[in-house]
C-alpha positions as CSV (number, residue, x, y, z in Angstrom):
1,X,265.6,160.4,219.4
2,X,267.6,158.3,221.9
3,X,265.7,156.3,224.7
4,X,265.4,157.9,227.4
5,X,263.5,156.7,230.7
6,X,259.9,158.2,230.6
7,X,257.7,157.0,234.0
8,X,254.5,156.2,232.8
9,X,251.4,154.6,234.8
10,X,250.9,151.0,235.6
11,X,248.3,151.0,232.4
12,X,250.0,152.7,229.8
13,X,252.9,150.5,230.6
14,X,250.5,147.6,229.7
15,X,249.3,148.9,227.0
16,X,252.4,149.2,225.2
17,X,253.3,145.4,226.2
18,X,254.2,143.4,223.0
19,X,256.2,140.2,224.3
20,X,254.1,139.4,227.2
21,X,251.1,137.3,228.6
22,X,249.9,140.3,229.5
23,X,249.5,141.6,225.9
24,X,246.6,144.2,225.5
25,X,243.3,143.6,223.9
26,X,242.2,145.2,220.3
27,X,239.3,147.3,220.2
28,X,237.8,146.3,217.2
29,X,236.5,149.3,214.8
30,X,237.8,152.0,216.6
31,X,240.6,154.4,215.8
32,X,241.1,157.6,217.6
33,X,242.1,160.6,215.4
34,X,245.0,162.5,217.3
35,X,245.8,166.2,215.3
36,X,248.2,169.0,215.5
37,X,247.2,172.2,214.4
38,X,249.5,174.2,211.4
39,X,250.4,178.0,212.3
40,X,252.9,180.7,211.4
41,X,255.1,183.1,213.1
42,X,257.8,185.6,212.3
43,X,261.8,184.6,213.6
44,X,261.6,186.2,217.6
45,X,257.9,185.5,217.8
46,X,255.7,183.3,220.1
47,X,253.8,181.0,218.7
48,X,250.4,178.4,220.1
49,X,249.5,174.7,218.0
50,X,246.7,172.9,219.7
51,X,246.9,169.2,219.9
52,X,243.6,168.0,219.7
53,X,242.0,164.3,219.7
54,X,238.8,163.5,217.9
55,X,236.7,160.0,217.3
56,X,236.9,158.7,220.8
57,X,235.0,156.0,221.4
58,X,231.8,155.6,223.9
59,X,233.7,153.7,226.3
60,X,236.6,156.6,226.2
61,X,240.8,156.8,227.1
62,X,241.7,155.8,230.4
63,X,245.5,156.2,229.6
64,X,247.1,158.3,226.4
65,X,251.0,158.8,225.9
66,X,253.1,159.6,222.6
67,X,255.3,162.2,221.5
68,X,255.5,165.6,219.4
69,X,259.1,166.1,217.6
70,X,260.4,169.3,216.0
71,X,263.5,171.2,214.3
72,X,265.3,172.6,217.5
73,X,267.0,174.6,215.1
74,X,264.0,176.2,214.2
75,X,261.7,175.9,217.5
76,X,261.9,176.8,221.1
77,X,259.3,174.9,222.8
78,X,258.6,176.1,226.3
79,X,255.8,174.6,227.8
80,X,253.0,172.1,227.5
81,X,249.7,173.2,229.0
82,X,246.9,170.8,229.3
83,X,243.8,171.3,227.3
84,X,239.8,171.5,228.2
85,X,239.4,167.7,226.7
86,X,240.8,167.0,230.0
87,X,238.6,166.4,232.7
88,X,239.9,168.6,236.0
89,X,237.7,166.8,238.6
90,X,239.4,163.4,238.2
91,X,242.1,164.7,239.8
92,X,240.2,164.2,243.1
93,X,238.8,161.2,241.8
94,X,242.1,159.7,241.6
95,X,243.5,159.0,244.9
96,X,247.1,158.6,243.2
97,X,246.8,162.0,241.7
98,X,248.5,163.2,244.9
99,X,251.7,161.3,244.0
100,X,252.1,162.1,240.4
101,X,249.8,164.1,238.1
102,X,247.4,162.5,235.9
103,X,248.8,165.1,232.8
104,X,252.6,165.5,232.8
105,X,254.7,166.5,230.0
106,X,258.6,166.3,229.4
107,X,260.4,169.0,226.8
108,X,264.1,167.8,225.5
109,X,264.9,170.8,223.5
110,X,268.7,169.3,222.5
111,X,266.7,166.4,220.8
112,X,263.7,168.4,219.8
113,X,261.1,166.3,221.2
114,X,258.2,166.7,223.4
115,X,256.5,163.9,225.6
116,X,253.3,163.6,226.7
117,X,251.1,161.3,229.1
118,X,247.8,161.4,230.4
119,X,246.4,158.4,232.6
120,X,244.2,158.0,235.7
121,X,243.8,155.0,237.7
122,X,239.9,155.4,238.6
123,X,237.8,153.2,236.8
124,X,234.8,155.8,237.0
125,X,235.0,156.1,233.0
126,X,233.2,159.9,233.7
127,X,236.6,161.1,234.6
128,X,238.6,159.3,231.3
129,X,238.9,161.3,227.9
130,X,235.9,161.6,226.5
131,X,234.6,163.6,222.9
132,X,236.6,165.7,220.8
133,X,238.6,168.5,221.7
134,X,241.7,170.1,222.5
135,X,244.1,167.6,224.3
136,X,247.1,169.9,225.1
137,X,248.8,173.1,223.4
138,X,252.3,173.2,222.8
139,X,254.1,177.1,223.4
140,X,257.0,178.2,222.0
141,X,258.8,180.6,220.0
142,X,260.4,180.9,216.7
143,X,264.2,181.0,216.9
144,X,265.5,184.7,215.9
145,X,267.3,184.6,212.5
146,X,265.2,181.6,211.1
147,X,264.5,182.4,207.8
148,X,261.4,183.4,206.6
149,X,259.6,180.0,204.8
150,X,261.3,177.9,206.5
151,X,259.3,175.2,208.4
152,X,259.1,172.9,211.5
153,X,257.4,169.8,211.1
154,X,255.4,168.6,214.1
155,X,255.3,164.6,213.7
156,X,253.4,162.6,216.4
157,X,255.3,159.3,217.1
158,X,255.7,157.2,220.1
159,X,257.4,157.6,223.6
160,X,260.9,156.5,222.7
161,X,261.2,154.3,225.7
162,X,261.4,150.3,226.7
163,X,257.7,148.8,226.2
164,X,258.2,148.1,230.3
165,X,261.0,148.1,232.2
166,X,263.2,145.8,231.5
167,X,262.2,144.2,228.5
168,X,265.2,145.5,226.3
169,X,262.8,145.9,223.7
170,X,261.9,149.7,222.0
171,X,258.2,150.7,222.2
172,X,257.0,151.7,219.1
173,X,253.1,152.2,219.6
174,X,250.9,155.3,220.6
175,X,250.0,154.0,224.0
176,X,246.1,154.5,224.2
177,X,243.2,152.9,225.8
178,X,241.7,151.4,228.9
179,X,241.2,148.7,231.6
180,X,238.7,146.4,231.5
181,X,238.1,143.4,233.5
182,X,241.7,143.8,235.0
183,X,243.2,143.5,231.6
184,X,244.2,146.6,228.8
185,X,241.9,147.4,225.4
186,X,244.2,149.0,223.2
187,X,242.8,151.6,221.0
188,X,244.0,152.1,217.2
189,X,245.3,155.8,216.6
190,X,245.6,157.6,213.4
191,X,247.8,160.9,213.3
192,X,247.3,164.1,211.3
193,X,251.0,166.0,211.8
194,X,250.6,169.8,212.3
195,X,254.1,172.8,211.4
196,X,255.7,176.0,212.1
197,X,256.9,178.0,209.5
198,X,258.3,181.1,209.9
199,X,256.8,184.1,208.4
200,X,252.8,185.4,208.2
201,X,251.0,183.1,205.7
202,X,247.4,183.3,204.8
203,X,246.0,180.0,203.1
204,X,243.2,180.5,200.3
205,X,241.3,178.4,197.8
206,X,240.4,178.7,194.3
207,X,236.9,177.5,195.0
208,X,236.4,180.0,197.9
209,X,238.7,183.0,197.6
210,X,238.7,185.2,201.0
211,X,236.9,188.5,200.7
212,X,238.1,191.7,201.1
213,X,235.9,192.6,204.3
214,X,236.2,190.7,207.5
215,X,233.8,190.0,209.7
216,X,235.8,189.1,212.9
217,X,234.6,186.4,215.0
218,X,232.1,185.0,211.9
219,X,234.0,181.6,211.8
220,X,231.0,180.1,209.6
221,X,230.3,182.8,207.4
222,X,226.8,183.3,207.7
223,X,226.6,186.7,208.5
224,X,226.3,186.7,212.7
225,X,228.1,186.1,215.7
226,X,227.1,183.2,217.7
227,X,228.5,179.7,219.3
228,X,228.2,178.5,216.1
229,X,231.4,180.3,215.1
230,X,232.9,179.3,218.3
231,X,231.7,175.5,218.1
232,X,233.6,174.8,214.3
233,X,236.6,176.7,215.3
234,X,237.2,174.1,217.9
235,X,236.1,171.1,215.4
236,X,238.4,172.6,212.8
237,X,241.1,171.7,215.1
238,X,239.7,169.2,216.6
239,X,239.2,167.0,213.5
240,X,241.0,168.6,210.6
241,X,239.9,165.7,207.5
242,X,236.3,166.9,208.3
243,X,235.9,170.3,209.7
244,X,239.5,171.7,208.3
245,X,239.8,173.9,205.2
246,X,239.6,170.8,202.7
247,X,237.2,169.0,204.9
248,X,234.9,166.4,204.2
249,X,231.9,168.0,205.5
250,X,229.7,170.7,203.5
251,X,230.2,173.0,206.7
252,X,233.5,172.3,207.0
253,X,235.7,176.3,207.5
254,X,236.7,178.2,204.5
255,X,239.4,180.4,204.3
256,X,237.1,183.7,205.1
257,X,235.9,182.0,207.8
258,X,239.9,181.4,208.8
259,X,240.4,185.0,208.6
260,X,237.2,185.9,210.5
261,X,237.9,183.7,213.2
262,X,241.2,184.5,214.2
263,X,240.3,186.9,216.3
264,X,243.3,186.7,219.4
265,X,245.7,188.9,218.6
266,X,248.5,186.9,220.0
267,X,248.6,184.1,218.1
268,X,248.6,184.0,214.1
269,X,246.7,181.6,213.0
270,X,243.3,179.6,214.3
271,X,243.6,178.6,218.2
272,X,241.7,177.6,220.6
273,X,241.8,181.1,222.2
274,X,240.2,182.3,219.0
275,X,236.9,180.1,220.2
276,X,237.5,181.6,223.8
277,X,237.7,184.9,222.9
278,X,233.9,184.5,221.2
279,X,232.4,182.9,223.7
280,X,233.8,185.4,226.3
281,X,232.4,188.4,223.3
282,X,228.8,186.3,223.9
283,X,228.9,186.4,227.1
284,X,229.4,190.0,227.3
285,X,232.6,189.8,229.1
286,X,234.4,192.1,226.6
287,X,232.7,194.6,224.5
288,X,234.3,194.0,220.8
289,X,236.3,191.3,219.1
């Protein structure tokens, strides 16, 4: 991935300093999980992965910026759509949000990379990233004649870009944190790398084998239809290690429960839409699942 110049906020840009005075802060004990979700779809076929962030500290992200990369020979990725983790009002909160937004994303399909930034200059820490959830979801579509197996990687890494401008020197940190007292906390990230592959797979266990009858929209398996189902969807993808199918939790999702909550249509494979598509069914805004 060759540098390429990415404009990033005044904070990020600190953030990322390494050779500086103004070299950031540590936040001591506290590591922000960023995830990509794994899904399949045939060669031709549109595809959805959810980037999701999890573990955020109380104080939360004022500033976030790395990148997703991918097989281009394998991948079409056409858009970058922020997700509900992001706070909508602070774009009137921010006054600069006029000039540039706070979320902006940049797609190089010829190097197969995907960049992404999300900082505000209001230090009203309501606005800032806050919880677990879906950051962003990546769209796309798997390249006709990709052969069926085959898979696409989806590796977070760092903005390939100068760690400020003119430095001469490669960033090579997940730019993350916040401003405090006029100076940058940087916050530790650990990354959980999400694929594509090409075909319809369904992922089982030997411990707990799917059924033969499924009970769309039971995510949880316990024999209703509720938020419940909706609420460990999203913290499947939200945090993977303890919600995911091999999760650390005792109510982590099985693989029934993978094949009862996928209930959109559109998109093999869990999404955040699934989780929609419940809580619209709850709220009686479509009759049937």
């Amino acid at each position: 991935m060759k540098t390429k110049k990415v404009v990033v906020g005044a904070l990020v840009a600190m953030l990322s300093l390494s050779v500086c005075s103004l070299a950031p802060v540590a936040a001591a004990g506290e590591t922000v999980q960023i995830s990509v979700g794994k899904t399949s779809a045939e060669a031709g076929a549109a595809f959805s992965v959810d980037v999701s962030l999890a573990d955020i500290p109380s104080s939360g992200i004022q500033a976030l910026d790395f990148a997703v990369t991918y097989d281009s020979k394998v991948l079409t990725i056409e858009s970058v759509e922020q997700g509900a983790l992001i706070n909508k009002s602070a774009e009137t909160a921010d006054k600069s949000a006029s000039l540039s937004p706070l979320f902006e994303s940049s797609i190089n399909k010829s190097e197969g990379y995907v960049s992404m930034i999300w900082s505000t200059s209001t230090d009203d820490a309501s606005y800032w990233l806050k919880g677990d959830g879906v950051f962003c979801t990546i769209k796309g579509t798997v390249v006709s004649g990709a052969a069926n197996g085959t898979e696409s990687a989806l590796k977070i890494v760092p903005i390939s870009r100068e760690t400020y401008a003119g430095s001469g020197s490669s960033n090579g940190d997940i730019g993350c944190g916040y401003e405090k007292d006029g100076k940058p906390v940087k916050i530790a990230t650990a990354v959980s790398n999400g694929s594509v592959t090409v075909g319809s797979i369904v992922t089982t266990t030997t411990t707990q084998p799917p059924t033969s009858r499924i009970v769309r929209g039971d995510a949880n398996c316990d024999g209703t239809i509720d938020m419940g189902d909706a609420v460990l969807i999203m913290q499947s993808l939200a945090n993977p290690n303890k919600y995911g199918l091999d999760g650390t939790d005792s109510k982590h999702i099985t693989s029934q429960g993978q094949l009862n909550g996928d209930v959109d249509e559109d998109v093999a494979g869990l999404t955040s839409n699934d989780a929609l598509k419940i809580q619209k069914f709850l709220l009686k805004l479509i009759t049937e699942l």
